[in-house]
MIZABA-225628 format. One record per residue (C-alpha): residue in one letter; chain; x negated, y, z negated. Coordinates in pm, 1 decimal. Layout:
MIZABA-225628
  type  mol      east     north        up
     A    A         X         Y         Z
...
END
This chain:
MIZABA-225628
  type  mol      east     north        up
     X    A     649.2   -1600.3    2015.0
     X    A     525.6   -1639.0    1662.9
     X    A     603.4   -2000.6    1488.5
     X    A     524.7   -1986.5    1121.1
     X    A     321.3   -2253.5     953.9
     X    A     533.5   -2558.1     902.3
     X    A     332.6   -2609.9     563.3
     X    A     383.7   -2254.2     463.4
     X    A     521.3   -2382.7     110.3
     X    A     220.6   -2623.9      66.0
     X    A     -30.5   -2449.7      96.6
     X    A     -61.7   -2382.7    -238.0
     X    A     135.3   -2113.9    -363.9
     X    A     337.6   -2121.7    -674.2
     X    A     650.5   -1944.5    -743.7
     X    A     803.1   -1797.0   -1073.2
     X    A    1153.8   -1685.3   -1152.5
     X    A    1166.5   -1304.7   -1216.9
     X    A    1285.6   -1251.7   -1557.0
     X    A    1608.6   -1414.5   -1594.5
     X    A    1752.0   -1385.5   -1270.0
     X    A    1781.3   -1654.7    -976.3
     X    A    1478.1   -1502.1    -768.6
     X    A    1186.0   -1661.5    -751.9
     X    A     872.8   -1485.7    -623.1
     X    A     540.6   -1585.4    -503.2
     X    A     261.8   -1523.0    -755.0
     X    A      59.4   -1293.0    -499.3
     X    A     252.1   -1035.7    -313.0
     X    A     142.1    -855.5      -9.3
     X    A     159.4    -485.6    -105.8
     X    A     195.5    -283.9     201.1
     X    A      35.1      97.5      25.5
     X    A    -252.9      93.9     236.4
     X    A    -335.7     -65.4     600.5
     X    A      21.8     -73.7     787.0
     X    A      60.6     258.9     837.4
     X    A       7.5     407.4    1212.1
     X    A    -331.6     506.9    1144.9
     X    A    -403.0     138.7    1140.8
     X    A    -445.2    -126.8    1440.2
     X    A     -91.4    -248.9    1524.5
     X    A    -238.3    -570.8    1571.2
     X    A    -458.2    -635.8    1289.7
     X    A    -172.3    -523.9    1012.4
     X    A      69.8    -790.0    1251.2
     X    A    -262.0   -1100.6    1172.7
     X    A    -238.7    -990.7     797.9
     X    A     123.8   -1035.9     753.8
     X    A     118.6   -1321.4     951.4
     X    A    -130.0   -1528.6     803.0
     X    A      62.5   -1404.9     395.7
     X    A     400.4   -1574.6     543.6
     X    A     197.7   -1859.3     686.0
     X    A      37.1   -1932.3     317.9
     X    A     368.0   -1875.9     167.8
     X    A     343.5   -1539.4      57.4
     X    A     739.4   -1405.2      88.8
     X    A     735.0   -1124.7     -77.2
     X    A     672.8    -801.9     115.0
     X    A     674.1    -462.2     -93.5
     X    A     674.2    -101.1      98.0
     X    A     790.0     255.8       4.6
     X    A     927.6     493.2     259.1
     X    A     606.1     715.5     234.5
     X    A     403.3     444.9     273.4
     X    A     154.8     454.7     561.4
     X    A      -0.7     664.0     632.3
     X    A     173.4     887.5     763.1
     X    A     448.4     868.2     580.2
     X    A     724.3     602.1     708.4
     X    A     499.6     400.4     877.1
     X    A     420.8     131.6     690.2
     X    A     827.8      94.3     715.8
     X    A     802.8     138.7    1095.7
     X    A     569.1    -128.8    1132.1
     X    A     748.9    -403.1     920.5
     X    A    1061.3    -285.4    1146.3
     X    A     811.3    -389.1    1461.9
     X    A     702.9    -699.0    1306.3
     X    A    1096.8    -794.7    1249.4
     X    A    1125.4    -765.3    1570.4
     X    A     797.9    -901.9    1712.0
     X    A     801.3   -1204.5    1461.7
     X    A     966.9   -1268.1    1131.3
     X    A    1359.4   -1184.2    1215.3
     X    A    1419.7   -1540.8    1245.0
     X    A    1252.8   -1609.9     897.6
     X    A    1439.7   -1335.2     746.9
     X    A    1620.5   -1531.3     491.8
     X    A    1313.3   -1693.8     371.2
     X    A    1163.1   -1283.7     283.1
     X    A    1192.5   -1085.6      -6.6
     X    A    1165.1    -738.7      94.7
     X    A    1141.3    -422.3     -73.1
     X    A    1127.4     -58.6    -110.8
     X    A    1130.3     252.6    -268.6
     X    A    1197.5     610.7    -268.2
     X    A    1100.5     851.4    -541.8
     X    A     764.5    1109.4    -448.6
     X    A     756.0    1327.8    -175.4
     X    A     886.3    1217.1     156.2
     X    A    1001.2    1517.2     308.7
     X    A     948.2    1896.5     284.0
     X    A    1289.0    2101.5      98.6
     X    A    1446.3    2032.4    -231.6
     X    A    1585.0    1706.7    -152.1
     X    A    1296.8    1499.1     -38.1
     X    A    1179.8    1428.9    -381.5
     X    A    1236.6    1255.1    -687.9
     X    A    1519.1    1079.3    -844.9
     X    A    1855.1    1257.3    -732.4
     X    A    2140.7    1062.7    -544.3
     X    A    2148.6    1290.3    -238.0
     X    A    1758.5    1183.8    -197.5
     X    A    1759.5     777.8    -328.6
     X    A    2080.8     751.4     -66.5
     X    A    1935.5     965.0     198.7
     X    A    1590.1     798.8     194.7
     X    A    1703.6     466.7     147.1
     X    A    1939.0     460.6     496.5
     X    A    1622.5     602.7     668.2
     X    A    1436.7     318.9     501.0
     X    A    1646.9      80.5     647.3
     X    A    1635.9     216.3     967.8
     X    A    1270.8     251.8    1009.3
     X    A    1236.3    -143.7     907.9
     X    A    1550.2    -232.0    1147.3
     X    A    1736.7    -392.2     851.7
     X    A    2069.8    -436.5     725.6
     X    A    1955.4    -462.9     422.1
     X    A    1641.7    -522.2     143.1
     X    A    1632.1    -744.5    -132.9
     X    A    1516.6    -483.0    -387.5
     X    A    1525.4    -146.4    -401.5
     X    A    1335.3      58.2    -658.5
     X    A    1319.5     444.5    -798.9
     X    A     984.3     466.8    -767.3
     X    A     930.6     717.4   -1079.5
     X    A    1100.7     892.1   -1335.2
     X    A    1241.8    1213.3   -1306.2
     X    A    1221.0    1405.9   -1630.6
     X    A    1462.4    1678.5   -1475.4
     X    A    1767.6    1469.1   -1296.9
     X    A    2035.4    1260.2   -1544.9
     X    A    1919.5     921.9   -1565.2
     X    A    2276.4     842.1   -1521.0
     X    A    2276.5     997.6   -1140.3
     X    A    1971.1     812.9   -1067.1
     X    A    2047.0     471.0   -1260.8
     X    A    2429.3     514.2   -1055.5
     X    A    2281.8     583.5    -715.2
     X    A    2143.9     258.7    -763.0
     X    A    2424.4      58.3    -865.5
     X    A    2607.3     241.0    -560.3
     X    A    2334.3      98.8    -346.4
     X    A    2381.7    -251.2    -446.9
     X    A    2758.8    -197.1    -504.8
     X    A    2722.4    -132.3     -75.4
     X    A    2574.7    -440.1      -3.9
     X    A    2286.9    -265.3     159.9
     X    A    2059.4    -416.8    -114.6
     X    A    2010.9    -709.9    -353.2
     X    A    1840.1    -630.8    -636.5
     X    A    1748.7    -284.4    -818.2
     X    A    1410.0    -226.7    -969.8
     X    A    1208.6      45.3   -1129.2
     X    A     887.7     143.9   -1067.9
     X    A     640.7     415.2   -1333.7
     X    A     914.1     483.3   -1565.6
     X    A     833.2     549.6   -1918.4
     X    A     918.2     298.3   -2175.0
     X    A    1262.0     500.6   -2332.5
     X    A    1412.5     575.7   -1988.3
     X    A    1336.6     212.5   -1897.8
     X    A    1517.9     132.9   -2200.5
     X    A    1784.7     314.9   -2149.2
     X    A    1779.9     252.3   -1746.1
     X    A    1781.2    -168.1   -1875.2
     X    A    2100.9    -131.4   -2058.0
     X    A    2247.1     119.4   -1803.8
     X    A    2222.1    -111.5   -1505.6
     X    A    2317.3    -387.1   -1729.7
     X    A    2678.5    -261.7   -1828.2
     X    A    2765.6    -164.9   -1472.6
     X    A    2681.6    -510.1   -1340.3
     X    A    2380.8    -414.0   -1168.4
     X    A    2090.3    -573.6   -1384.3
     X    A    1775.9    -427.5   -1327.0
     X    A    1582.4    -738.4   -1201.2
     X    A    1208.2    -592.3   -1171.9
     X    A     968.6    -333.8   -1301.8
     X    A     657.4    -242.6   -1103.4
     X    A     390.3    -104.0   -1272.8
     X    A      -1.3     -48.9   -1279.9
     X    A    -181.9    -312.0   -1430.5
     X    A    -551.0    -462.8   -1476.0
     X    A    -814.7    -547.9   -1695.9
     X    A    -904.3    -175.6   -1684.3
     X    A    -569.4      -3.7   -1734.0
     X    A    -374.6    -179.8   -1984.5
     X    A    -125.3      94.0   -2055.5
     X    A     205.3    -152.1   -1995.3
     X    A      84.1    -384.3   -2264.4
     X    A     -29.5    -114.1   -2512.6
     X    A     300.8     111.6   -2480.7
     X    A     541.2    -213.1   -2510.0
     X    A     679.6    -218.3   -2153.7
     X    A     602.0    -601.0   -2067.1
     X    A     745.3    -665.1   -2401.9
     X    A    1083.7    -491.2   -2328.5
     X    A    1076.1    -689.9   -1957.9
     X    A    1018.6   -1021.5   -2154.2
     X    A    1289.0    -944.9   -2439.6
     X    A    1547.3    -862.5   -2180.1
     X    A    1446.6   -1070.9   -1894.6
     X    A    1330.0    -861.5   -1650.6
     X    A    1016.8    -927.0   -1481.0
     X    A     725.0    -769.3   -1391.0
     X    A     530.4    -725.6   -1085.2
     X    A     146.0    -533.8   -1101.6
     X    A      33.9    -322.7    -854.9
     X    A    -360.5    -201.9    -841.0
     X    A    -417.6    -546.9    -978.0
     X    A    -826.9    -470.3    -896.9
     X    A    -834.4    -103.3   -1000.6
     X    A    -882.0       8.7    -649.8
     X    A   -1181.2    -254.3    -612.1
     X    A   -1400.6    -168.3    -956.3
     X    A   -1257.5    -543.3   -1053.3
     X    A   -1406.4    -709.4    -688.2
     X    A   -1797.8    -718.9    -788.7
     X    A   -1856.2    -463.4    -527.3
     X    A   -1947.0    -181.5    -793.4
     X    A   -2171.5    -401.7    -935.3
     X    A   -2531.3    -258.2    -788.6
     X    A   -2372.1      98.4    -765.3
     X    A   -2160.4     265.9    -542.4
     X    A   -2174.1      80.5    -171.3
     X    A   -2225.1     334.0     146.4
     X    A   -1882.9     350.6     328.3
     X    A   -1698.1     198.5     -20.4
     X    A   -1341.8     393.3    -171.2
     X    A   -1599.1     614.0    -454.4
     X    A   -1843.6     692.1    -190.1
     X    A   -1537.8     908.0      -6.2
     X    A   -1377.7    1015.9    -323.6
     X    A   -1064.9     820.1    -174.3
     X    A    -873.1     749.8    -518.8
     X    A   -1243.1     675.3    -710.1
     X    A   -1444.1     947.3    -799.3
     X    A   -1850.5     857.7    -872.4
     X    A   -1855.0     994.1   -1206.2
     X    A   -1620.6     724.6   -1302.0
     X    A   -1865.1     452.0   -1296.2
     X    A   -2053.7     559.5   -1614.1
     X    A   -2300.1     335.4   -1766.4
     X    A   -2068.5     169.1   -2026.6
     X    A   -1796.1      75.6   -1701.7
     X    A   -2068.0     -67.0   -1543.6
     X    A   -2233.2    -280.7   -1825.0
     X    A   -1830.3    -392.7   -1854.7
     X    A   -1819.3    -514.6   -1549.5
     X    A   -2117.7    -677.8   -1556.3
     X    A   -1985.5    -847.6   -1856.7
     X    A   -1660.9    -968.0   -1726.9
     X    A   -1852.4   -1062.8   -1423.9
     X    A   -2073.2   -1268.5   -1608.2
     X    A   -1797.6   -1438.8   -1760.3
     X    A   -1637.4   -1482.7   -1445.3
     X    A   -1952.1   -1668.2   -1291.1
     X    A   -1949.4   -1919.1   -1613.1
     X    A   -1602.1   -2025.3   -1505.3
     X    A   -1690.9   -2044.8   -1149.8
     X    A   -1471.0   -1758.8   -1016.5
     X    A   -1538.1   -1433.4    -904.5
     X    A   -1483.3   -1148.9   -1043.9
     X    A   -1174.3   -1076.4    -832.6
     X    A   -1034.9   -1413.6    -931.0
     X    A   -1076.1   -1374.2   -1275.6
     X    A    -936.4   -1028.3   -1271.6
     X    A    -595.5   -1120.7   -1043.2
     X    A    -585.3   -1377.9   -1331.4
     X    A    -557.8   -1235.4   -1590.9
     X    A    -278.6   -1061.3   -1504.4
     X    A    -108.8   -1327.2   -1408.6
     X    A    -137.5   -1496.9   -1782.9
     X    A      30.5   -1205.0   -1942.7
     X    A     344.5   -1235.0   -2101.6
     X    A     629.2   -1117.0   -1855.5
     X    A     438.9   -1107.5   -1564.7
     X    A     615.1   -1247.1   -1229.8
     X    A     362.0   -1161.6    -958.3
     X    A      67.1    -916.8    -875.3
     X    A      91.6    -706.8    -573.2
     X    A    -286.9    -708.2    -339.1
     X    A    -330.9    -521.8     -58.1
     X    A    -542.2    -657.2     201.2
     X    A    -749.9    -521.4     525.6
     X    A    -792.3    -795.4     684.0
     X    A    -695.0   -1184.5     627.9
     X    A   -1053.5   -1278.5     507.6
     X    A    -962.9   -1041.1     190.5
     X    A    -628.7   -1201.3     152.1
     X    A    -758.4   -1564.7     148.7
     X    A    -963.5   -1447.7    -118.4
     X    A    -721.1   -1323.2    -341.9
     X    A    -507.3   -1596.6    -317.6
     X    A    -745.8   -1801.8    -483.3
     X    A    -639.7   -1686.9    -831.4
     X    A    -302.2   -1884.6    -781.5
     X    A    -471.7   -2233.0    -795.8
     X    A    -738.8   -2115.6   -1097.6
     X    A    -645.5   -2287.1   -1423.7
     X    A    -491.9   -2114.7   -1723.3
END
């Protein structure tokens, strides 16, 4: 039977408060996108979680197509619960998401009620819990009322089945509208996730952190090493067996000559500070106005210990 790490809480990680709500989240979050699906070693994904609770990471984040295949990543966390962390399930922040494809037909998709309700009680039941922390529309629907989506969620939280609402790649007028929606109904929208990094700035430049920081909502980044240009290993090219080299979310002709003498840049300045590149990188992010925590993946706990560096590098 796992025992967590009595010293899980001093081991170094620090905590902010999401906007101005009670939570408090770690600064590094275990993002659960890739590597806990059912194409990956039971086992291995079980070491990973294990050794992120351990160093005080308590924030798990998941969406029900996660995997893959889709609904596994959920199906694993709902093994793990039972396998490990059910007594430690007060001490977890968990959460979800439903909002791109999940199933085939017109209601496994997007933002409508019958889908946000119908995914999220199969969400609960592939992670064999009564309930999640935070639940999130993953995206925006430009064709559904963003009253039927912003209610479903209210509903959701209204039914006890979970804490917190939170949105996820919404533009920055339907957030706007979606923050003083969820507001009046008593449902405050406590998080936005979005994509963030030294490369892909687009939350800063189109005002989004700023409308999280004016009304108190926080912020959590996801693809906090652009998909690992920001880790150093792109430095000498593109790496046999690396994410470009199988055209798995990097193509090679992205790494022109000018992102490459960038990243030799920023790894240079890295190096003068005595950090890596990754450290520097995970960061940054972290000094930015409104920003609560940054979600990293991880294949194995070697990576992990790594990225949790950044929390401990000074300002």
């Amino acid at each position: 039977m796992y025992k967590a790490n009595e010293n899980r809480y001093e081991n170094g990680m620090q905590y902010l408060r999401c906007g101005r709500s009670g939570v408090m989240l770690p600064k590094v979050s275990l993002g659960m996108w890739h590597n806990f699906g059912s194409v990956d070693p039971y086992e291995r994904s079980r070491e990973i979680v294990r050794y992120a609770f351990d160093h005080g990471v308590t924030h798990l984040d998941l969406a029900n197509n996660y995997g893959p295949v889709y609904g596994s990543a959920e199906e694993t966390l709902g093994r793990l619960m039972d396998d490990d962390l059910r007594p430690y399930r007060d001490e977890l922040f968990i959460s979800t998401k439903a909002g791109y494809d999940m199933w085939p037909g017109p209601y496994g998709n997007w933002g409508s009620r019958k889908y946000l309700m119908a995914s999220f009680d199969q969400s609960l039941r592939r992670m064999h819990l009564d309930y999640v922390d935070l639940f999130y529309s993953h995206r925006y629907d430009p064709e559904t009322p963003l009253e039927e989506t912003l209610q479903a969620l209210v509903d959701i939280v209204r039914s006890g089945k979970a804490l917190y609402v939170g949105i996820s790649n919404w533009p920055l007028e339907p957030l706007r509208f979606a923050v003083d929606y969820l507001r009046r109904h008593d449902a405050p929208l406590l998080i936005y996730q979005g994509k963030l990094n030294m490369l892909h700035r687009a939350p800063i430049e189109e005002g989004i952190l700023q409308l999280c920081h004016e009304n108190g909502v926080g912020f959590i980044a996801f693809s906090p090493l652009a998909q690992g240009l920001l880790t150093g290993r792109y430095l000498d090219g593109i790496p046999e067996g690396s994410r470009m080299s199988k055209n798995k979310f990097l193509r090679p002709e992205m790494l022109t000559d000018d992102l490459l003498a960038q990243l030799h840049e920023w790894n240079k300045e890295a190096e003068s500070k005595g950090q890596s590149l990754a450290e520097m990188a995970l960061r940054w992010i972290l000094d930015q106005q409104a920003v609560t925590s940054v979600l990293v993946g991880a294949s194995s706990t070697q990576q992990l210990e790594q990225n949790l560096r950044c929390v401990s590098l000074p300002i």
